[in-house]
ZAMARGU-4260 file (C-alpha; in steps of 0.2 Angstrom, whole numbers, plus 5000, padded with zeros to 4 digits):
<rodrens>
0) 5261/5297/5283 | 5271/5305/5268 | 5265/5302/5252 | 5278/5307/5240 | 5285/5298/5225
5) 5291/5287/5227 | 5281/5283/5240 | 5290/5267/5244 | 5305/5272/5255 | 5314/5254/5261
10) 5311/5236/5254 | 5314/5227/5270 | 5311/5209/5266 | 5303/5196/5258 | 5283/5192/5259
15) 5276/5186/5276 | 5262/5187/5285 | 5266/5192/5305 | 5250/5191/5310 | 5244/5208/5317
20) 5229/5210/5326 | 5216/5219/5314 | 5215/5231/5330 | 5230/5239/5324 | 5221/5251/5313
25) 5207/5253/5324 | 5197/5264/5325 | 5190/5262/5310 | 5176/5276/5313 | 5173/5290/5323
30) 5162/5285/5338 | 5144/5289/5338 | 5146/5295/5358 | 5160/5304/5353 | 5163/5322/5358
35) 5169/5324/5339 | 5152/5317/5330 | 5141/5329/5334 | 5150/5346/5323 | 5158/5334/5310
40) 5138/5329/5306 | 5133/5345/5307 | 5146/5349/5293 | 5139/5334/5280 | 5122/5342/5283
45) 5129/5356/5276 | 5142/5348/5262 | 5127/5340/5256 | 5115/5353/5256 | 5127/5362/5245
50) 5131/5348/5235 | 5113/5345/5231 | 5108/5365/5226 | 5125/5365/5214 | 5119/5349/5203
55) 5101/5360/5205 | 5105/5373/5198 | 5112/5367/5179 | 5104/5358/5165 | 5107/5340/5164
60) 5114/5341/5149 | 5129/5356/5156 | 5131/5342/5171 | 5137/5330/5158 | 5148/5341/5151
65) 5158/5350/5166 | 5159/5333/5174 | 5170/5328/5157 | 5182/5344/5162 | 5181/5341/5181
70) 5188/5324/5175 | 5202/5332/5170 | 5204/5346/5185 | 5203/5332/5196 | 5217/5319/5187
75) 5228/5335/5187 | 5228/5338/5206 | 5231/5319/5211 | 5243/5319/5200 | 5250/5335/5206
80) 5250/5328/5222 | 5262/5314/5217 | 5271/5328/5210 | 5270/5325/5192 | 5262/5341/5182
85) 5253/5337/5167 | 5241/5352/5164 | 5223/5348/5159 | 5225/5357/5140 | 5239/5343/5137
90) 5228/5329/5147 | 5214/5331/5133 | 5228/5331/5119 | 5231/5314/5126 | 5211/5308/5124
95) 5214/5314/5107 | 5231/5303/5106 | 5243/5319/5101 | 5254/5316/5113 | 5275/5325/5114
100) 5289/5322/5107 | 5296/5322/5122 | 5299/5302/5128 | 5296/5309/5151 | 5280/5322/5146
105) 5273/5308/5134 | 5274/5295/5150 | 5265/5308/5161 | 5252/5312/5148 | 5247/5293/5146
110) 5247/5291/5165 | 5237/5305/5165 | 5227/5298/5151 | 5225/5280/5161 | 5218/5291/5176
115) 5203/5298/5166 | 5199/5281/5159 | 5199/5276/5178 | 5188/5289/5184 | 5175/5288/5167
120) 5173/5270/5174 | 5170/5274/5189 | 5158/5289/5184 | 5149/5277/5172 | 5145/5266/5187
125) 5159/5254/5189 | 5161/5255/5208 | 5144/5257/5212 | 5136/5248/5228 | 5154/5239/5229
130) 5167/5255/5233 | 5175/5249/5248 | 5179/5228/5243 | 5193/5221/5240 | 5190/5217/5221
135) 5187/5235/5217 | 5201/5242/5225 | 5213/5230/5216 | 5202/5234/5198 | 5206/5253/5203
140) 5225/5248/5204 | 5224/5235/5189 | 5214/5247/5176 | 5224/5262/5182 | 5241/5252/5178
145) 5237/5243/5166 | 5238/5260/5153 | 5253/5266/5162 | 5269/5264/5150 | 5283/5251/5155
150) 5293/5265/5163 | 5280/5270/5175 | 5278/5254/5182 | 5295/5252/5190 | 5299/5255/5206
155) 5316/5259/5211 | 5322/5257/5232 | 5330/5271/5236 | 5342/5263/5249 | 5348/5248/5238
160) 5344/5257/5220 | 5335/5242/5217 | 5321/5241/5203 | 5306/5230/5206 | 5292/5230/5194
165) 5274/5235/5197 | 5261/5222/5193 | 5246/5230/5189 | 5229/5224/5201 | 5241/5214/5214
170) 5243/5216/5231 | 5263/5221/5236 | 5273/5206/5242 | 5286/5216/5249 | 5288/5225/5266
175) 5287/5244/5265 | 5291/5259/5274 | 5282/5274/5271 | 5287/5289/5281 | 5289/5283/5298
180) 5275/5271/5293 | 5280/5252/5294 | 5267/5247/5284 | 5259/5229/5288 | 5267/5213/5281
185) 5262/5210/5264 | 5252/5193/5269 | 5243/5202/5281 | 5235/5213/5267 | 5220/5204/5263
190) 5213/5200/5280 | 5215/5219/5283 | 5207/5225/5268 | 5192/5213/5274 | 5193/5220/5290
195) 5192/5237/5280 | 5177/5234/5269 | 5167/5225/5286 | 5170/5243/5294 | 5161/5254/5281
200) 5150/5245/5268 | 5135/5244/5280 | 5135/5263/5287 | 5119/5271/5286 | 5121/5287/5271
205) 5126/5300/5286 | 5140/5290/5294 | 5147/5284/5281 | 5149/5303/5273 | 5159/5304/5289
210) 5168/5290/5286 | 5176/5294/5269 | 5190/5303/5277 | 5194/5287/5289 | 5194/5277/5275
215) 5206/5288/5266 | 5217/5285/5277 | 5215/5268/5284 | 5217/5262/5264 | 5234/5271/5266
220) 5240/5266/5281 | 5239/5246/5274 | 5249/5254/5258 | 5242/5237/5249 | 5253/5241/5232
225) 5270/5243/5230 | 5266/5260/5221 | 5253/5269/5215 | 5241/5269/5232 | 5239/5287/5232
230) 5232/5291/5217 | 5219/5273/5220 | 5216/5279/5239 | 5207/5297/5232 | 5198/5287/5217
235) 5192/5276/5229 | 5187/5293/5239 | 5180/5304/5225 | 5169/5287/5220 | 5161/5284/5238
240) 5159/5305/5237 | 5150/5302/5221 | 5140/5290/5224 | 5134/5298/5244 | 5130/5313/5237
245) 5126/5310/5219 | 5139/5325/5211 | 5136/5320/5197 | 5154/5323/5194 | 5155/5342/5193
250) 5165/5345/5210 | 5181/5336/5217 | 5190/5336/5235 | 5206/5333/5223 | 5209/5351/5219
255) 5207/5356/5238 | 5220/5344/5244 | 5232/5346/5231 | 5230/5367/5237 | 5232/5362/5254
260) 5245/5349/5252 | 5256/5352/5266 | 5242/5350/5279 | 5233/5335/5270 | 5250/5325/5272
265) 5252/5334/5290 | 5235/5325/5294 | 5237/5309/5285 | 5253/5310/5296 | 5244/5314/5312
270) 5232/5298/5310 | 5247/5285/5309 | 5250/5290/5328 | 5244/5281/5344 | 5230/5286/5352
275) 5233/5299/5366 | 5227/5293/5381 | 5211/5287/5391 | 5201/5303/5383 | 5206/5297/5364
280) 5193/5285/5359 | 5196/5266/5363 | 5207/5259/5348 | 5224/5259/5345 | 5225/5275/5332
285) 5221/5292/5341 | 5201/5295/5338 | 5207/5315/5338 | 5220/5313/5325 | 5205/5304/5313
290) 5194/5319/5318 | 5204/5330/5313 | 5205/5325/5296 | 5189/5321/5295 | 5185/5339/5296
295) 5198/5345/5285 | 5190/5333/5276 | 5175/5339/5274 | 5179/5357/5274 | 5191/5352/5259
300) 5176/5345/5251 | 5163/5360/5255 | 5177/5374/5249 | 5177/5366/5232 | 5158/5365/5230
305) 5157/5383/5234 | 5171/5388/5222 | 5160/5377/5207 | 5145/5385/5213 | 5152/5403/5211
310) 5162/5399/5192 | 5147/5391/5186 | 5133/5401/5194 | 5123/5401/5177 | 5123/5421/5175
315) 5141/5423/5178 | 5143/5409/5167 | 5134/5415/5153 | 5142/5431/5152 | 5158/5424/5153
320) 5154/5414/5138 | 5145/5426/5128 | 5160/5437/5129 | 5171/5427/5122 | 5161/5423/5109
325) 5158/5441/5105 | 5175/5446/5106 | 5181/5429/5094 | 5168/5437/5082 | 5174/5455/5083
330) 5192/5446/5077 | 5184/5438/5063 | 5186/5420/5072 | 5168/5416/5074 | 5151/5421/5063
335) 5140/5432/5068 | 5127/5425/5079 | 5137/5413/5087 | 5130/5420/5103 | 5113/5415/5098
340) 5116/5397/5099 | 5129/5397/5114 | 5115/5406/5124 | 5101/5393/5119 | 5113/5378/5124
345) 5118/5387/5141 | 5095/5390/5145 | 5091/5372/5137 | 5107/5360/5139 | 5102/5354/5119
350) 5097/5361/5106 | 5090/5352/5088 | 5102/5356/5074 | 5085/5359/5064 | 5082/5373/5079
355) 5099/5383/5075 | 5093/5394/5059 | 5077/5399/5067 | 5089/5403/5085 | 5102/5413/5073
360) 5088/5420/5063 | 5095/5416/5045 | 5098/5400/5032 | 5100/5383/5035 | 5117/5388/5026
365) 5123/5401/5039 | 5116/5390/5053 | 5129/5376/5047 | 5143/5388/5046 | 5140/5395/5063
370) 5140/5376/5071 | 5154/5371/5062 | 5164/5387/5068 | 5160/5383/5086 | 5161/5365/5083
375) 5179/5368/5076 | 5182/5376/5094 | 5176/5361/5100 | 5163/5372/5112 | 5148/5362/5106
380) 5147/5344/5101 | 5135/5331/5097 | 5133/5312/5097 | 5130/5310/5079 | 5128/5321/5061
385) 5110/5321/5067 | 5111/5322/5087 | 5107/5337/5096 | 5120/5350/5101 | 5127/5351/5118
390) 5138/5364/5125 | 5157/5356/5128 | 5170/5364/5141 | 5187/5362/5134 | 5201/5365/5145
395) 5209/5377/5134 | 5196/5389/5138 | 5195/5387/5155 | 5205/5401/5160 | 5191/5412/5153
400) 5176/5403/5154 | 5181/5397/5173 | 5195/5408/5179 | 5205/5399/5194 | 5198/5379/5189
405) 5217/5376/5187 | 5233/5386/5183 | 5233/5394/5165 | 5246/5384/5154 | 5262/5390/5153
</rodrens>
């Protein structure tokens, strides 16, 4: 299955359900007897392992903070993916509402910006207990949408040239074609997208880890919006990742699969086909082709916990940090002792303002200077005039701070 916008490729006809058998997307795991189950647990013994000892080893408080950046990493590979580049530096210039000048950079940074807003809900709780129904799925699609400029919500046939518009948090009502995909008829949707929820809400904690990757592409292959499945299909991913292994939000399968794009479509591809034979499971889809990706999968999802855990091992991370800061005060940028109060935020996760002039060892005078220079970086901030400080990870600093997160903006 292609996924490239547009990702609708032929409007065949008006809405109908044909009735298809709800085998058709069968199976919808990986069998426990299968010959497959046995490595693919194996390796979500060892993603979550992993997972858990990253979270481990930071501060709450850093947590918080790297999961706003992540954010950000992780809306700029989906959208990458989709083939529209908006770099995380101009992502945040959106959450600030300084947008371009120019009218198509403008619609990709509020598009960008709706993403965020989707994933803050979803990391605040919004899907929890609930990732897989059908009501979420169409609040992923209506919230995401509903930011999206008017221009970003039509949808253009490329066969007829026709433009249909998008309706936000609506099932399609339109054949589609994606790929060689024949997508299922539009009234079919719902009764597939029970069937889709039946399969995976009631997995045990272990299966359904496995299963993340079969409901990646399941949700595809029922393509139940006109546009914008993608980018819903690995929200929907990231939240059932999220809430399995409790991230807290400081690692995303996004970046992996945007770097290994050409195979994550080849595989997405690979599980549209039929099963191969007497030795391919027992549903209609191959039970080899869905392993496959499932590993991938998973091996997508370990790669980019390991890369966190080696740009935020704390020591590397702190001296990172602290050079900057030393070389921004070497050009007169930042006071002297800014390093004091970087390196107490990186041990504690927060530190009292009334704390600051004994960590700098000077005046309440000098200790507001040095905040306010850093805060001016925006490298600390704080909930209030009287909140503690709390180290911040802008993405404009993330070349230095965390070489390789994403590209360095051009």
């Amino acid at each position: 299955m292609r996924h490239d916008k547009p990702d609708i490729e032929a409007d065949i006809k008006a809405a109908e359900d044909r009735g298809e058998s709800i085998g058709l997307m069968e199976p919808m795991t990986i069998a426990e007897g299968s010959k497959h189950t046995g490595p693919l647990l194996d390796l979500a013994m060892e993603l979550t392992a992993a997972s858990a000892g990253l979270k481990r080893s930071l501060p709450a408080e850093i947590v918080t903070a790297l999961s706003d950046l992540v954010r950000s990493m992780n809306c700029y590979y989906s959208n990458l993916i989709e083939g529209h580049d908006t770099h995380p530096v101009d992502i945040e210039r959106a959450l600030k509402n300084d947008y371009s000048a120019d009218p198509q950079k403008r619609n990709l940074q509020l598009e960008a910006r709706a993403h965020i807003e989707v994933q803050r809900w979803i990391d605040h709780g919004g899907m929890t207990g609930r990732v897989t129904a059908q009501e979420t799925i169409l609040e992923i699609h209506r919230r995401f949408g509903e930011l999206l400029p008017d221009e970003l919500l039509i949808v253009t046939n490329p066969d007829t040239g026709e433009k249909i518009r998008m309706v936000p948090g609506v099932l399609r009502t339109r054949d589609v074609k994606v790929g060689r995909h024949i997508a299922i008829s539009p009234g079919a949707i719902p009764r597939f997208l029970s069937r889709f929820d039946g399969a995976y809400k009631m997995l045990g904690r272990s299966q359904k880890l496995l299963a993340v990757a079969a409901a990646h592409h399941r949700l595809a292959w029922i393509h139940p919006f006109l546009d914008g499945n993608g980018r819903v299909i690995r929200l929907m991913s990231y939240a059932m990742i999220r809430e399995l292994l409790d991230t807290g939000g400081i690692w995303s399968v996004a970046r992996g699969l945007a770097r290994s794009e050409t195979s994550y479509k080849a595989h997405l591809m690979a599980c549209d086909e039929p099963r191969r034979g007497n030795l391919d499971g027992r549903g209609t889809l191959s039970e080899t082709a869905l392993a496959d990706f499932t590993r991938f999968f998973l091996e997508m999802c370990l790669d980019q916990v390991r890369f966190m855990e080696e740009i935020i091992e704390p020591e590397r991370l702190r001296s990172r940090i602290l050079l900057w800061a030393e070389e921004e005060i070497r050009l007169g940028n930042l006071p002297a002792k800014s390093t004091n109060v970087l390196e107490a935020l990186l041990y504690r996760g927060s530190l009292p303002r009334g704390d600051v002039a004994d960590v700098v060892g000077a005046g309440d005078r000098q200790a507001r200077r040095i905040v306010s220079a850093l805060a001016e970086y925006e490298v600390i901030v704080s909930e209030s005039s009287r909140a503690p400080l709390k180290l911040a990870f802008p993405a404009k600093l993330a070349s230095r701070w965390m070489p390789g997160l994403f590209p360095e903006k051009r």
